[in-house]
DRENNU-39611 format. One line per 8 residues: number of its first residue (from 0); their letters; for each residue z, x, y of C-alpha. Coordinates in pm, 1 decimal. Last residue first. Example, Ala and Ser with C-alpha at 12.3 -4.5 7.8 and 13.67 -1.06 7.14 Angstrom:
<nodes>
1> SA> 714.0 1367.0 -106.0 | 780.0 1230.0 -450.0
</nodes>
This chain:
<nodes>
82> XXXXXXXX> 19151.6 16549.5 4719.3 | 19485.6 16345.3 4653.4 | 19815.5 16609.3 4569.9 | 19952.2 16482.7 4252.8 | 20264.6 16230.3 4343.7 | 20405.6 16250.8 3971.4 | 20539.1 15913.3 4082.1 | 20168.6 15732.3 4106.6
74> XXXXXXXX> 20045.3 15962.5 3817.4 | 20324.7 15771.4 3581.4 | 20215.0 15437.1 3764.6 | 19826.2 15514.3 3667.2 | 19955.1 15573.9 3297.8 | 20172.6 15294.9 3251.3 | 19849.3 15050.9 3465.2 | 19624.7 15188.4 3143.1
66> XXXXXXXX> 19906.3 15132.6 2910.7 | 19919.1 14793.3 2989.3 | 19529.0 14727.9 3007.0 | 19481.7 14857.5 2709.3 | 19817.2 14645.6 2527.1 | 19680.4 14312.6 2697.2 | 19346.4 14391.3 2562.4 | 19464.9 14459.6 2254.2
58> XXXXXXXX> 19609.6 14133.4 2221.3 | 19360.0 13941.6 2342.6 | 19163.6 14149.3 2047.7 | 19399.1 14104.0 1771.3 | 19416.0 13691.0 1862.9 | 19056.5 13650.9 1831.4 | 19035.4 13830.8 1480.7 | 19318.9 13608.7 1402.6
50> XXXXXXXX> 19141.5 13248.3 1497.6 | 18863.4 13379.4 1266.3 | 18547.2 13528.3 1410.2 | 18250.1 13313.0 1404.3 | 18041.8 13524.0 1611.0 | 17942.7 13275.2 1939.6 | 18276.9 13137.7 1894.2 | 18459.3 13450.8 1908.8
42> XXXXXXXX> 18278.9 13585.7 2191.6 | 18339.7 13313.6 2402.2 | 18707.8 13313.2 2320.0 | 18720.0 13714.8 2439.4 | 18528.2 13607.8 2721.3 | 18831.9 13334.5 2802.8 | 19112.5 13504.3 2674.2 | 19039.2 13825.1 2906.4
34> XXXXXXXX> 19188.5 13849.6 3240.8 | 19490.2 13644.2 3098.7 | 19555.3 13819.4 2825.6 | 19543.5 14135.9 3015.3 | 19795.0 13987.4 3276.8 | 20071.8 13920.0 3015.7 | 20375.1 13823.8 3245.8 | 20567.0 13548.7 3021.5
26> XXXXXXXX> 20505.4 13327.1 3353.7 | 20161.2 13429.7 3455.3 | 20050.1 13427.4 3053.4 | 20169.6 13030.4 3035.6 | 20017.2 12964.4 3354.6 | 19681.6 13133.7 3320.8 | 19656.2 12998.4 2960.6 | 19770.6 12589.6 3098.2
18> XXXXXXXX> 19414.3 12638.9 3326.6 | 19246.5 12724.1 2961.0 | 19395.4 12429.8 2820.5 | 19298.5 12191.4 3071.3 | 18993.0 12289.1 3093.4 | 18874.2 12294.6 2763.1 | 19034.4 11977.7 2671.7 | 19267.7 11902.3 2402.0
10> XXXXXXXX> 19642.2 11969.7 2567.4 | 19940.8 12054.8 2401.7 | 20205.1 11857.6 2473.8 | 20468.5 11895.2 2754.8 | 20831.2 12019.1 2691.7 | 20709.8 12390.9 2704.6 | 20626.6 12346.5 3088.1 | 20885.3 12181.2 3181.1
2> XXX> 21140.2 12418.7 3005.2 | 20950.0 12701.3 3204.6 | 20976.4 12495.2 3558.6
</nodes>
């Protein structure tokens, strides 16, 4: 299914290439990007940020939300009494 999917062209409409997003960041596992490359490309448009400006804040949204779910994992297995 992976080699399938990079064998295919890249696709011009909206649509299409946002639904081809979710798939690519499901199978390379990056859940931030996907929770956030669509507001994130609204924003950019509606600003005129560069393609790079876009890319550092996916990005950085992917890292957050990483180290977020690290942290909530780490007081998961610290098993902290619940009040």
């Amino acid at each position: 299914m992976t080699t399938e999917l990079l064998k295919n062209s890249t696709p011009t409409d909206k649509k299409t290439i946002s639904n081809r997003i979710v798939e690519l960041t499901k199978i390379i596992h990056l859940p931030g990007i996907r929770s956030s490359f669509k507001e994130e490309a609204n924003y950019a448009r509606e600003n005129g940020d560069s393609y790079e400006i876009y890319l550092n804040s996916v990005l950085e949204n992917e890292l957050n939300k990483r180290q977020h779910n690290r942290m909530l994992a780490r007081i998961r297995l610290a098993k902290f009494p619940v009040k």
